[in-house]
PDB file of N, CA, C and O in Angstrom:
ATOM      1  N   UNK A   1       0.836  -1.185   0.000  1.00  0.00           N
ATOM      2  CA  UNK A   1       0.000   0.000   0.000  1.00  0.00           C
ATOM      3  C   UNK A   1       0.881   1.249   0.000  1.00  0.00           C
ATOM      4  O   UNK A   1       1.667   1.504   0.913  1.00  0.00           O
ATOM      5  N   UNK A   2       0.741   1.842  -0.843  1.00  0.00           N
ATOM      6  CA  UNK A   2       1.923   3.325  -0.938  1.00  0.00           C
ATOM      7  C   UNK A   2       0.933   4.442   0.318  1.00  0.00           C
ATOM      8  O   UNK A   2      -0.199   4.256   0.764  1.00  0.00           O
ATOM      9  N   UNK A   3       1.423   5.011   0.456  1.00  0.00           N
ATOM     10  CA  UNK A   3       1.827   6.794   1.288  1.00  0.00           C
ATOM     11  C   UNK A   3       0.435   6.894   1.060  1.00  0.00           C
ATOM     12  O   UNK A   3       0.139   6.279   0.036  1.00  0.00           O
ATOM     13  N   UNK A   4      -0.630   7.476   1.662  1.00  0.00           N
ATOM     14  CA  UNK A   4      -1.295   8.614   1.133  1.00  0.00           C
ATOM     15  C   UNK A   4      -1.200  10.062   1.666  1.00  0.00           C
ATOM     16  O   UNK A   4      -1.113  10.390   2.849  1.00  0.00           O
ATOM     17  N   UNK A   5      -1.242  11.118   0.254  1.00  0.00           N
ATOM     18  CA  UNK A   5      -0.753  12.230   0.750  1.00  0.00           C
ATOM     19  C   UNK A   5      -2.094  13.041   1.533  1.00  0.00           C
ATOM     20  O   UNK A   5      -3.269  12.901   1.194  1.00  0.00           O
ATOM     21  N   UNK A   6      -1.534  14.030   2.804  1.00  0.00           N
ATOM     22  CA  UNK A   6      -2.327  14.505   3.367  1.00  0.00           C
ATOM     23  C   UNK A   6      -2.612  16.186   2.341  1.00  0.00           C
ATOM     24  O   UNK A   6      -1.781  16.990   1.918  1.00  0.00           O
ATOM     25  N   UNK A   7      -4.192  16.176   2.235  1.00  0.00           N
ATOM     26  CA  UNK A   7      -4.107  17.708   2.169  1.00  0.00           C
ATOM     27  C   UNK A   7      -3.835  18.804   2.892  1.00  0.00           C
ATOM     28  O   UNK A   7      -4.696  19.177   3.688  1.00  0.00           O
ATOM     29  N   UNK A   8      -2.691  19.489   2.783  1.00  0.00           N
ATOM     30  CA  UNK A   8      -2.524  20.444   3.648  1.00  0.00           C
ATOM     31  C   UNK A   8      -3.369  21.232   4.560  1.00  0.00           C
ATOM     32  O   UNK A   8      -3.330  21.271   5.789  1.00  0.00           O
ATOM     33  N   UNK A   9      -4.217  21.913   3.657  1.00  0.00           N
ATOM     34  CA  UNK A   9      -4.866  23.550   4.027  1.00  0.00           C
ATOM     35  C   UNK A   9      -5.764  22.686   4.859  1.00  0.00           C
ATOM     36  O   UNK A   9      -6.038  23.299   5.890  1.00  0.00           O
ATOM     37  N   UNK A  10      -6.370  21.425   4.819  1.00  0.00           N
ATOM     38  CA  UNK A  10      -7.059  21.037   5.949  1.00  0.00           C
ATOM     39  C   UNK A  10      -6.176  20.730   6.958  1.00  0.00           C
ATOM     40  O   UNK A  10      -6.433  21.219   8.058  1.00  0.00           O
ATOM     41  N   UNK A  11      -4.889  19.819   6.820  1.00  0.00           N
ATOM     42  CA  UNK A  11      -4.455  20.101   8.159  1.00  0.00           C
ATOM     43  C   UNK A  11      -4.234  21.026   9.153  1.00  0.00           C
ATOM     44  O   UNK A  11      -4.163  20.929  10.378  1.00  0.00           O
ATOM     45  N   UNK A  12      -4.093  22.385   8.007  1.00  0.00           N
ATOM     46  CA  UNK A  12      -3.738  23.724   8.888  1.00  0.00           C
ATOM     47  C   UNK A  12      -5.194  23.695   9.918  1.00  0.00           C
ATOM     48  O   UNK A  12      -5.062  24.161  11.050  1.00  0.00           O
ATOM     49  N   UNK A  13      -6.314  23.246   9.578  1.00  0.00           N
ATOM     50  CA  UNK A  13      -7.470  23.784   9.897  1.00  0.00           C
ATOM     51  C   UNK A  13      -8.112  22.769  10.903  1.00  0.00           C
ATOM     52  O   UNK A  13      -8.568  23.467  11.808  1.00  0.00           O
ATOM     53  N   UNK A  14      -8.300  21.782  11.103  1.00  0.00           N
ATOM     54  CA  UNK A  14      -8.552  21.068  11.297  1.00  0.00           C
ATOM     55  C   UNK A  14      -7.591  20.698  12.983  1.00  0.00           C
ATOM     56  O   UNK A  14      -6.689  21.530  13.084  1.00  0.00           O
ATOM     57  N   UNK A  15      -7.602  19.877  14.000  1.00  0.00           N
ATOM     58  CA  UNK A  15      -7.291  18.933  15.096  1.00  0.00           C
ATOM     59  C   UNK A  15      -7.813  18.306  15.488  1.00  0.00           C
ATOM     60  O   UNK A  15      -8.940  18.656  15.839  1.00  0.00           O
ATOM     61  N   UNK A  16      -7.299  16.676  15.755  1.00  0.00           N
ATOM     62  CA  UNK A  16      -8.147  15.711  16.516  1.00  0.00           C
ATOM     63  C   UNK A  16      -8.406  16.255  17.408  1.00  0.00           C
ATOM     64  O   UNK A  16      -8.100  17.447  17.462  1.00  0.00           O
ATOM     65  N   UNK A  17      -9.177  15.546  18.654  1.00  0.00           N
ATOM     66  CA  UNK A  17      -8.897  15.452  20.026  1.00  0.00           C
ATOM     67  C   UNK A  17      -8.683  14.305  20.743  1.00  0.00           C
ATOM     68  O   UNK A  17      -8.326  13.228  20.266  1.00  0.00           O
ATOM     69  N   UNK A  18      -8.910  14.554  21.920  1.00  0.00           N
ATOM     70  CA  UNK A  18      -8.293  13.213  22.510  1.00  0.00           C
ATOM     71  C   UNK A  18      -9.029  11.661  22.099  1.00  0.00           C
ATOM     72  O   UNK A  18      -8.548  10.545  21.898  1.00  0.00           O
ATOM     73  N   UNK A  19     -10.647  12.290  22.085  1.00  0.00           N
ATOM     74  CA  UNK A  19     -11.253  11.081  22.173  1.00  0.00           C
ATOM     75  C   UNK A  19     -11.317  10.534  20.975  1.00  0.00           C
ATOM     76  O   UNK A  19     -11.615   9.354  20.788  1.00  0.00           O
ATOM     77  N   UNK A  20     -10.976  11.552  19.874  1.00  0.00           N
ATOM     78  CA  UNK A  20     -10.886  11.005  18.239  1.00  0.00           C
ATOM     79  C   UNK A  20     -11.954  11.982  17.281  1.00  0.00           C
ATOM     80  O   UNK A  20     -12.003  11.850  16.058  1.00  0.00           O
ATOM     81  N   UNK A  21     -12.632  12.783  17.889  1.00  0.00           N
ATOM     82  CA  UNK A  21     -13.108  13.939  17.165  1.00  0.00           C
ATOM     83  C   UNK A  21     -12.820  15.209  16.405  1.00  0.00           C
ATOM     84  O   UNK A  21     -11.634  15.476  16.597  1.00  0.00           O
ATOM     85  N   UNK A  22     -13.282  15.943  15.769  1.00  0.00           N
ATOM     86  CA  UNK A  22     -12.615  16.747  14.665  1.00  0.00           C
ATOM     87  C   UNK A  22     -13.142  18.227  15.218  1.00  0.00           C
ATOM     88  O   UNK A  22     -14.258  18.745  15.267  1.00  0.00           O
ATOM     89  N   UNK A  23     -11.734  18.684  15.632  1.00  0.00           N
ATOM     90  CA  UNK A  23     -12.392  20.134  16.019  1.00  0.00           C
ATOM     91  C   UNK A  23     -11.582  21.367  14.892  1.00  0.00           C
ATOM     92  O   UNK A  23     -10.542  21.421  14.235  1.00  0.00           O
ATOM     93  N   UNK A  24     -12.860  22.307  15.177  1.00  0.00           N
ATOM     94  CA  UNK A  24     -12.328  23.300  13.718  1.00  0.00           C
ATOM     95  C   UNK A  24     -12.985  24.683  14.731  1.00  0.00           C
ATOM     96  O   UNK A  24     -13.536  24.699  15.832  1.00  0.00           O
ATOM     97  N   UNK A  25     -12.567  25.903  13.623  1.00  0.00           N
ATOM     98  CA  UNK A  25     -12.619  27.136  14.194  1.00  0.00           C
ATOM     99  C   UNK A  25     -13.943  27.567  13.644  1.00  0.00           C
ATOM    100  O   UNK A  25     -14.590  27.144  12.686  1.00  0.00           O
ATOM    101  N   UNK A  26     -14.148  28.426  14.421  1.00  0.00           N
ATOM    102  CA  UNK A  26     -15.681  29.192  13.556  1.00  0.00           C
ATOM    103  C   UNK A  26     -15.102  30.229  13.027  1.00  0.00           C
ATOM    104  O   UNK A  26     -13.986  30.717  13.205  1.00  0.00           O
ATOM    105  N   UNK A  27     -16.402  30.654  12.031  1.00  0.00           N
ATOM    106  CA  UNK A  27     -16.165  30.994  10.666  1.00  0.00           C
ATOM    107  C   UNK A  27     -16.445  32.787  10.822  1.00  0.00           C
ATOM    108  O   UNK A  27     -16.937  32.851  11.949  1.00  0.00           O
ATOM    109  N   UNK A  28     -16.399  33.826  10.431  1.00  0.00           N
ATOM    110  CA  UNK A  28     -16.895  35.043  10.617  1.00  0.00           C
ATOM    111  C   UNK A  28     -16.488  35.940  11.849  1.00  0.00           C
ATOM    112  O   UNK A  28     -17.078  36.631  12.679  1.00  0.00           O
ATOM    113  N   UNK A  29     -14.661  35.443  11.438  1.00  0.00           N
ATOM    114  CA  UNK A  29     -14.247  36.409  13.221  1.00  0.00           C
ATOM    115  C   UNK A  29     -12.678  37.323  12.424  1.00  0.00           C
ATOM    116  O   UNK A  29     -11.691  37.754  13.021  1.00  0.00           O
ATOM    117  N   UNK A  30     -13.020  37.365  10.750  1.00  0.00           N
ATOM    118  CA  UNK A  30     -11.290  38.121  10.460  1.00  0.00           C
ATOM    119  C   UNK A  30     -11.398  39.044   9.740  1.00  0.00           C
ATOM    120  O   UNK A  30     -10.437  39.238   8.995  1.00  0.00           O
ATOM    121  N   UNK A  31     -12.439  39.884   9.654  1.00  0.00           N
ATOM    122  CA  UNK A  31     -13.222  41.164   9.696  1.00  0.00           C
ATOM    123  C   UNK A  31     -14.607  41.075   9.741  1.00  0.00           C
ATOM    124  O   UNK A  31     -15.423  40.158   9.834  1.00  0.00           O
ATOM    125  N   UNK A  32     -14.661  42.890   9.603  1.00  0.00           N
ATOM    126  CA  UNK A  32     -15.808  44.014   9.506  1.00  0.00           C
ATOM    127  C   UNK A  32     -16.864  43.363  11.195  1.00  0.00           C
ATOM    128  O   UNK A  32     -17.876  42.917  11.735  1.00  0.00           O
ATOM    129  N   UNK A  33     -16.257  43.574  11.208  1.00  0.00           N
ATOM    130  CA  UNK A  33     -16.210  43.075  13.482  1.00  0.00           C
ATOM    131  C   UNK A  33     -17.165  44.333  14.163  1.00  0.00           C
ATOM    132  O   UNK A  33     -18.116  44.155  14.924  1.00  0.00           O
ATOM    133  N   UNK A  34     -16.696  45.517  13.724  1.00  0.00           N
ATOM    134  CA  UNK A  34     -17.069  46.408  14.363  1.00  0.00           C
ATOM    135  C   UNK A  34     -18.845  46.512  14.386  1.00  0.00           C
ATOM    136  O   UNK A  34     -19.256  47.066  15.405  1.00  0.00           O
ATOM    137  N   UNK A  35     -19.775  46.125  13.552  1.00  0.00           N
ATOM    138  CA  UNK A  35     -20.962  45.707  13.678  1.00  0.00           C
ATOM    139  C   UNK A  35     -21.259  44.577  14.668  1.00  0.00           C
ATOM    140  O   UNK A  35     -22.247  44.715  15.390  1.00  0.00           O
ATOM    141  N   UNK A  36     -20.549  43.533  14.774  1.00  0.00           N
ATOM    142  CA  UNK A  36     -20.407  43.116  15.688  1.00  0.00           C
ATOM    143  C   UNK A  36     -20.629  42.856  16.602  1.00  0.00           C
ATOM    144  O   UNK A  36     -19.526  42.987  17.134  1.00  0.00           O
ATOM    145  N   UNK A  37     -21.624  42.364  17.754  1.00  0.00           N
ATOM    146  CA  UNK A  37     -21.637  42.904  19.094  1.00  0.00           C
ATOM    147  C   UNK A  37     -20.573  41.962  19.676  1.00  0.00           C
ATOM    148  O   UNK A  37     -20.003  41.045  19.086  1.00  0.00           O
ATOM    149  N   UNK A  38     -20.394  42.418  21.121  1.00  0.00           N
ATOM    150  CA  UNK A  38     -18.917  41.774  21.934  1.00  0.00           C
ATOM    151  C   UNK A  38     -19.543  40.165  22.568  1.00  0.00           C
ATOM    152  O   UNK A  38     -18.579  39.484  22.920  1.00  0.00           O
ATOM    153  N   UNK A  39     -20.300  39.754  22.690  1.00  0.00           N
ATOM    154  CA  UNK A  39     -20.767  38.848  22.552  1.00  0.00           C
ATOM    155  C   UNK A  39     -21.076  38.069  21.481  1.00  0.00           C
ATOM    156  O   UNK A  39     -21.588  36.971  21.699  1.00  0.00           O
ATOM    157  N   UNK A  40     -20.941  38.296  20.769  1.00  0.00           N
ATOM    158  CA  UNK A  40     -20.792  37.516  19.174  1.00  0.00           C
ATOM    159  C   UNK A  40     -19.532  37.538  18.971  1.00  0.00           C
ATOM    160  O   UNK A  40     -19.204  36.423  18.564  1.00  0.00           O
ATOM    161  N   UNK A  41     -18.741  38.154  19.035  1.00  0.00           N
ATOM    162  CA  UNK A  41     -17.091  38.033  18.679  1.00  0.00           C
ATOM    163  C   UNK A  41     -16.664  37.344  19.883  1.00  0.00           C
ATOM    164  O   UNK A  41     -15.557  36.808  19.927  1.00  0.00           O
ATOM    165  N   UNK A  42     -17.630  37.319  21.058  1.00  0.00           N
ATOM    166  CA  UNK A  42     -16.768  36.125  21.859  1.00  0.00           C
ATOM    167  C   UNK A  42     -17.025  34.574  22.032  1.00  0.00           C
ATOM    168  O   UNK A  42     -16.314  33.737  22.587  1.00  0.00           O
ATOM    169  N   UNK A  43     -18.113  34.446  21.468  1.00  0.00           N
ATOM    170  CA  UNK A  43     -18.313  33.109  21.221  1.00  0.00           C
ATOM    171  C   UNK A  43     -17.309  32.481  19.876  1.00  0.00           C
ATOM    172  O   UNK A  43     -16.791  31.384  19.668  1.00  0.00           O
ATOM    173  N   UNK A  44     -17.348  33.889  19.055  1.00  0.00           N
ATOM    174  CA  UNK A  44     -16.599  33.028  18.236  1.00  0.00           C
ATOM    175  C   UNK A  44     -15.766  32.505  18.350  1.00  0.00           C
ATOM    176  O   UNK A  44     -15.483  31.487  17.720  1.00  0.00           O
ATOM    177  N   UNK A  45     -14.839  33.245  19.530  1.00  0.00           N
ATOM    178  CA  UNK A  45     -13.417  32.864  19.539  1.00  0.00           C
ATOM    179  C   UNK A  45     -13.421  31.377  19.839  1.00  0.00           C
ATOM    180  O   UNK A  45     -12.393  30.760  19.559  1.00  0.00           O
ATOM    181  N   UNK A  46     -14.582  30.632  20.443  1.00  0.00           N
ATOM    182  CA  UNK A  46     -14.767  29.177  20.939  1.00  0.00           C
ATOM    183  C   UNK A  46     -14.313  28.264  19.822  1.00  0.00           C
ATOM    184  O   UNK A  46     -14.480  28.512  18.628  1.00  0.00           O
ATOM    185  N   UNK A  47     -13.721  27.184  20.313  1.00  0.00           N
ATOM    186  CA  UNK A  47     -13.552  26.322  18.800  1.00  0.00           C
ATOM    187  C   UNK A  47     -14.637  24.932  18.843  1.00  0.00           C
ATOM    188  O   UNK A  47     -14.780  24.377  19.932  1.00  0.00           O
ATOM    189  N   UNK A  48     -15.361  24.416  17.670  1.00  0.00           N
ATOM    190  CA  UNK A  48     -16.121  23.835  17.769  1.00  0.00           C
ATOM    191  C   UNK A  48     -16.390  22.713  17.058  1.00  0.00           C
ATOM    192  O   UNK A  48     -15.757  22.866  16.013  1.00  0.00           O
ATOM    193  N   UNK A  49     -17.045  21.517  17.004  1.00  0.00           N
ATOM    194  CA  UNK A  49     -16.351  20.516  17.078  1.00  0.00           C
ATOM    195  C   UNK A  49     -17.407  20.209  14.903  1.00  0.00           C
ATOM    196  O   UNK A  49     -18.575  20.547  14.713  1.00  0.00           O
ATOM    197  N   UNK A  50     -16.510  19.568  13.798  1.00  0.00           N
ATOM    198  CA  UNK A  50     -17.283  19.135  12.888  1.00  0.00           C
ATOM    199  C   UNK A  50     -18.477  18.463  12.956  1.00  0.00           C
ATOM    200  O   UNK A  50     -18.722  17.502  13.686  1.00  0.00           O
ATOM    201  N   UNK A  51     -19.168  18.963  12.222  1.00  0.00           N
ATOM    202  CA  UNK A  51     -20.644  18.307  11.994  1.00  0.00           C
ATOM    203  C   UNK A  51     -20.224  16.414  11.528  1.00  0.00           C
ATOM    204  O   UNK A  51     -19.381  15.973  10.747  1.00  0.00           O
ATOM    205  N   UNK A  52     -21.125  15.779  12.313  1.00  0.00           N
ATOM    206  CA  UNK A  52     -20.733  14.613  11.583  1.00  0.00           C
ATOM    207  C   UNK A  52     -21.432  14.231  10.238  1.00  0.00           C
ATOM    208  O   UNK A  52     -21.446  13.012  10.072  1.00  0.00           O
ATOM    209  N   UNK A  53     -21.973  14.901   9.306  1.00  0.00           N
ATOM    210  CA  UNK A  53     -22.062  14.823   8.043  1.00  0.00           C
ATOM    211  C   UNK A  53     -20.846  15.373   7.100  1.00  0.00           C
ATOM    212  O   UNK A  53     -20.806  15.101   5.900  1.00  0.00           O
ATOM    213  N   UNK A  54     -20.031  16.030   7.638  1.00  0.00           N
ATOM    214  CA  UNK A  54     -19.010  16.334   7.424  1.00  0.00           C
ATOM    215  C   UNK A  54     -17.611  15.759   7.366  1.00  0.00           C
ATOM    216  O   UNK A  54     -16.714  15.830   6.526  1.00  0.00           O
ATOM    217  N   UNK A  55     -17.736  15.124   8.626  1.00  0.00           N
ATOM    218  CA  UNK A  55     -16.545  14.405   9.533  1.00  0.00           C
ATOM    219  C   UNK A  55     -15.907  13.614   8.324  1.00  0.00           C
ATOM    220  O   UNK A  55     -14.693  13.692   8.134  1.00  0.00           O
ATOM    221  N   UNK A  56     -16.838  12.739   7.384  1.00  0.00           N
ATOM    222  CA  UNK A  56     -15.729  11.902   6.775  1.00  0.00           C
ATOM    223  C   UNK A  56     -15.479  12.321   5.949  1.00  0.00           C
ATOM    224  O   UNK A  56     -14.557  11.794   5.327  1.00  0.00           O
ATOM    225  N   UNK A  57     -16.147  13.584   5.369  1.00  0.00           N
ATOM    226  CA  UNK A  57     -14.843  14.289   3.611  1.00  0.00           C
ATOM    227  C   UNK A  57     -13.422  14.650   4.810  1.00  0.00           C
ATOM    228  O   UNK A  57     -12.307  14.144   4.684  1.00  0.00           O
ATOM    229  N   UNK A  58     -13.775  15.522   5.808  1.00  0.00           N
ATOM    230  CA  UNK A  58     -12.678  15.791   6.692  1.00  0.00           C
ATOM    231  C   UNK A  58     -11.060  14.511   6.763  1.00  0.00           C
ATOM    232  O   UNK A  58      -9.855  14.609   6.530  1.00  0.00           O
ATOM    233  N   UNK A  59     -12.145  13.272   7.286  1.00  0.00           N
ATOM    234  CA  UNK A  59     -11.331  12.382   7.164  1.00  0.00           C
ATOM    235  C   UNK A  59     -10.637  11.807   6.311  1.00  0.00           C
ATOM    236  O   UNK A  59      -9.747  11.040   6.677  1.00  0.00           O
ATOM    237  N   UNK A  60     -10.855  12.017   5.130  1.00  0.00           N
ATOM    238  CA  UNK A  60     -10.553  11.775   4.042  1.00  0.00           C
ATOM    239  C   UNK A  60      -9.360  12.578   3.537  1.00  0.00           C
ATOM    240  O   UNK A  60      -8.377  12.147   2.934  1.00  0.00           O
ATOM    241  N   UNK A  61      -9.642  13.859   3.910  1.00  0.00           N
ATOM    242  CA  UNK A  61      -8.724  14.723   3.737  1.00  0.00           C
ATOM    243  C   UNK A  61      -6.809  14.553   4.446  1.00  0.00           C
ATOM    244  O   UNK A  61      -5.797  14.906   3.840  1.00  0.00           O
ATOM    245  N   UNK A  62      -6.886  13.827   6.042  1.00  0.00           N
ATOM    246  CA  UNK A  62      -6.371  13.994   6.728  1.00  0.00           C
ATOM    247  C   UNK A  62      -6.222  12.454   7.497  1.00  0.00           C
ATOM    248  O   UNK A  62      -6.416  12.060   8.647  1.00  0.00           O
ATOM    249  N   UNK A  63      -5.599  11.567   5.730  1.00  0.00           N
ATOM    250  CA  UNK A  63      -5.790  10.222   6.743  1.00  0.00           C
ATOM    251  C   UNK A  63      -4.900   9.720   7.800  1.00  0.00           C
ATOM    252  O   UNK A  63      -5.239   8.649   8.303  1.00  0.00           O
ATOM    253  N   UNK A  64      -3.891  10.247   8.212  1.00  0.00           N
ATOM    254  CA  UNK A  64      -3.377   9.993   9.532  1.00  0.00           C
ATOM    255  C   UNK A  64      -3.570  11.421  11.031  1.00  0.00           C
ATOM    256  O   UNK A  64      -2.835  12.027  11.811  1.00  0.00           O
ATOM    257  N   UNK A  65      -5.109  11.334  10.661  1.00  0.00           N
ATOM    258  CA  UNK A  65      -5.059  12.896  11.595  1.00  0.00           C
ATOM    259  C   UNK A  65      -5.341  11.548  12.994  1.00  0.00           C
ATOM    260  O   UNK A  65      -5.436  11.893  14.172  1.00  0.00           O
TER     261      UNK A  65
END
């Protein structure tokens, strides 16, 4: 069985966790903020975990994540 290559730009994006789940950043926090309220820019900062309809293109992407 040869190598398979990982896609990058998802690894940048993407981390397991411990238990084996796929956590990613939320989306709508790297401008025009100032509309904003401070409670919406602080949840964003939370990181949150892939939808599992998602999870396996993810996995796919990142087969030794």
């Amino acid at each position: 069985m040869p190598k398979l290559k990982t896609r990058k730009a998802a690894a940048k994006r993407f981390r397991a966790t411990g238990t084996g789940k796929i956590v990613r950043r939320k989306a709508f926090k790297s401008h025009l903020l100032e509309h904003k309220s401070s409670n919406k820019k602080r949840s964003l900062r939370q990181s949150t975990l892939v939808h599992e309809r998602d999870e396996l293109n993810v996995r796919l992407m990142l087969p030794y994540l």
